[in-house]
N, C-alpha and C positions, 0 to 999 in steps of 0.2 A: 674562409668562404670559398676560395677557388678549388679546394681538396673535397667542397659538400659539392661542387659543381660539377667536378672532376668524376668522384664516388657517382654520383647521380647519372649523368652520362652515360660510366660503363654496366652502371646495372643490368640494362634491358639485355646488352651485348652480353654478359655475364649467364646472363638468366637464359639465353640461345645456345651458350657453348654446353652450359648443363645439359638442355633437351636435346642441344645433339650427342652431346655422350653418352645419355641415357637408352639413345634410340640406335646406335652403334651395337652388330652383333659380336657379343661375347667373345674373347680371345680363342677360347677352346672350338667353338660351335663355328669360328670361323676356319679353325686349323682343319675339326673335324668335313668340311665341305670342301676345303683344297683336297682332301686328302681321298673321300670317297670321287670327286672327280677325276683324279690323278687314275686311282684306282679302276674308273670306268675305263679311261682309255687305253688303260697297260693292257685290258682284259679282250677290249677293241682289237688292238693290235695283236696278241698273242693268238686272238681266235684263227684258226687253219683256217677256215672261208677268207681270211683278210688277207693270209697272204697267196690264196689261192688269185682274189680278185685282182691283189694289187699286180701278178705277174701278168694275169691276160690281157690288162688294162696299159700295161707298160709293152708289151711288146705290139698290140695295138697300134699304141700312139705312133712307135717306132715304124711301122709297117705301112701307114698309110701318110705320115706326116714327111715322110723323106721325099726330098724333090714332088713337094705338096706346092700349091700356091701360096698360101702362108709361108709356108718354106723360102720360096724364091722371093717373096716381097721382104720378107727380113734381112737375104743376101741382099736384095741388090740397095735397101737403106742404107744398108749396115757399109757399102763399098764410098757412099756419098757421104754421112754423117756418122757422130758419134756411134760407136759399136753399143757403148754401156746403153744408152739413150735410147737407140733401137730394140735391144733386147728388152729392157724394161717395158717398153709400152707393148710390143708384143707378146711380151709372158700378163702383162696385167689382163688382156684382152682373152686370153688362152686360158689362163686360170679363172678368170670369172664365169669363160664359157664352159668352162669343166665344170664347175660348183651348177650351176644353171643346170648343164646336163643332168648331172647326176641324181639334183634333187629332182629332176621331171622323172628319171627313172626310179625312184626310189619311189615316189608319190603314185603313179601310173597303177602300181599293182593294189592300191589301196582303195582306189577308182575302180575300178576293172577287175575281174576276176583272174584267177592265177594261170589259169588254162587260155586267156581268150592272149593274155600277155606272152604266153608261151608260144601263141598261135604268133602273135606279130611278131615275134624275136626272129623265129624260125624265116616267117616269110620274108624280114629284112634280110637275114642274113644269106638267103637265097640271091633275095634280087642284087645286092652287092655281087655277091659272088659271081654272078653270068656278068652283070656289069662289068669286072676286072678282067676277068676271060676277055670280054668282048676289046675293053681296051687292048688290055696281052695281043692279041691278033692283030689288028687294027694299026698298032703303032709300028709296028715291024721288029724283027730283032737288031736292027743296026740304027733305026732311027735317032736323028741328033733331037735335042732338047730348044735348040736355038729359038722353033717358034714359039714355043712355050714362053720361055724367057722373055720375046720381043715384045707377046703379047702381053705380061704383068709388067713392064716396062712401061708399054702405051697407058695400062692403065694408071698406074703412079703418075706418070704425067699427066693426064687429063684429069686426075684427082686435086694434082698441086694447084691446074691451071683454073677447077673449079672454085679455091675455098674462097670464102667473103672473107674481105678486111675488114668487116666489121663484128665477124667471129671471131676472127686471129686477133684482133685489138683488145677483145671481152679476157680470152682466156692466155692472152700472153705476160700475164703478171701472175699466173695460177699455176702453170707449168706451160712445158718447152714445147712448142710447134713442132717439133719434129717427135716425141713422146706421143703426142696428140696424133700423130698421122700416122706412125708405127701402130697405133691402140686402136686405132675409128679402122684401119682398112684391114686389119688381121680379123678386127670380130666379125667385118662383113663377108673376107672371103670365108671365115670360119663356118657363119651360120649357116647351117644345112648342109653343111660338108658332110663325108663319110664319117669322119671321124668323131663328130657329136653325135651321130646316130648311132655309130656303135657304140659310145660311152653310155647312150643311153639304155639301149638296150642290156648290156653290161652289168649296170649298176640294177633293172630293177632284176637281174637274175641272180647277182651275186653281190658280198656284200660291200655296201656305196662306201665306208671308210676308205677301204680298198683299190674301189676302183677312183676314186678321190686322187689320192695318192699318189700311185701309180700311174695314170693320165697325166698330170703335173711335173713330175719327173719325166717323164718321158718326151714332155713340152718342153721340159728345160734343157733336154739331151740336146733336142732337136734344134729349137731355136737356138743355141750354143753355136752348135756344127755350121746352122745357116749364118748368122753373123761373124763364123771365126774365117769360113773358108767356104760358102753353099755353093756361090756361082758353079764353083770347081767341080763340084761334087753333083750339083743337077745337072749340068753339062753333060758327063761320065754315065750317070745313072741313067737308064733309057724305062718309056713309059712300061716297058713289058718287063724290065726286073720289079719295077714297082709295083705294079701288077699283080706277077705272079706273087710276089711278097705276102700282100694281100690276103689273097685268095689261099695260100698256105696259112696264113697267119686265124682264117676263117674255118679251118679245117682242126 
């Protein structure tokens, strides 16, 4: 009696594993879609436009993100807390801002005509470029970095001294309060930086694998160098190399 109860039971469950077996794609038809996808992005990668994109996009990031603000808030966490901990919530903030960018610029010219996008590339990269001249000039050739510094200093503190304990109580069983502050203060100084406008522009001219890519590397160089040793290195670096960096790097 307990084996008809037993039998009876797993029927319904039995009669579930069949319909999902049956509705499982085929062994082949599955290998056959690993393999045409596989196949997509060897094809991605290998296109000249991709690694045309990924170099402009990588020396870019390099060019403007050194002794960036981003840059100095990653040194100077990175000097107070975990280096791993810091990097990570500042690459997560950076790479989601990359992806963001990129799809705006890839979408843009789908919107918009190819000529009017051609028209805005041109005239950002203009206004950038007297922009960077004008810092170049402005900061001098011997200029120290120190107020820069002092002032993303003040702001980390006023940032620390604003968060609610009743945020920090929500999301401190989710991950690390200092992960959290490294992530939330990189994407705000990120957004509308130079350097997501030119990722955007970038990507809706050349192709977004590429400058994907290449942006993200270039974030991980960066963030690296500011968490291993930045202080050192913004100190050193003065706003007019950076600058002119730039402004070559535009050229």
């Amino acid at each position: 009696m307990q084996a008809l109860w037993g039998a009876a039971l797993a029927l319904p469950w039995l009669a579930r594993l069949v319909h999902t077996a049956r509705t499982l794609p085929d062994k082949d038809s599955a290998f056959e879609e690993t393999d045409s996808t596989l196949a997509g992005l060897t094809d991605a990668v290998s296109d000249p436009s991709f690694a045309l994109a990924f170099v402009k996009s990588f020396i870019m990031i390099l060019a403007t993100e050194i002794g960036d603000e981003t840059f100095i808030i990653a040194a100077i966490m990175a000097m107070r807390n975990s280096r791993r901990i810091v990097y990570a919530g500042a690459m997560s903030a950076l790479v989601f801002m990359t992806v963001i960018s990129t799809a705006l610029g890839y979408v843009l010219p789908n919107l918009i005509s190819k000529e009017a996008t051609q028209h805005a590339a041109t005239a950002l990269y203009t206004i950038f470029g007297v922009r960077l001249f004008w810092v170049a000039w402005k900061a001098g050739p011997a200029q120290n970095n120190q107020e820069e510094m002092e002032e993303v200093q003040q702001k980390l503190d006023a940032a620390k001294g604003e968060q609610h304990s009743r945020m920090r109580s929500l999301v401190a069983g989710l991950c690390s309060a200092i992960f959290l502050e490294a992530c939330i203060l990189t994407f705000i100084a990120e957004w509308g930086d130079r350097s997501q406008i030119a990722t955007i522009t970038l990507a809706a001219e050349y192709n977004p694998f590429g400058v994907t890519v290449g942006a993200i590397l270039g974030h991980c160089l960066c963030t690296g160098t500011a968490v291993l040793g930045g202080k050192l290195l913004a100190m050193r670096i003065s706003q007019r190399t950076v600058a002119l960096c730039g402004k070559m790097r535009d050229k």
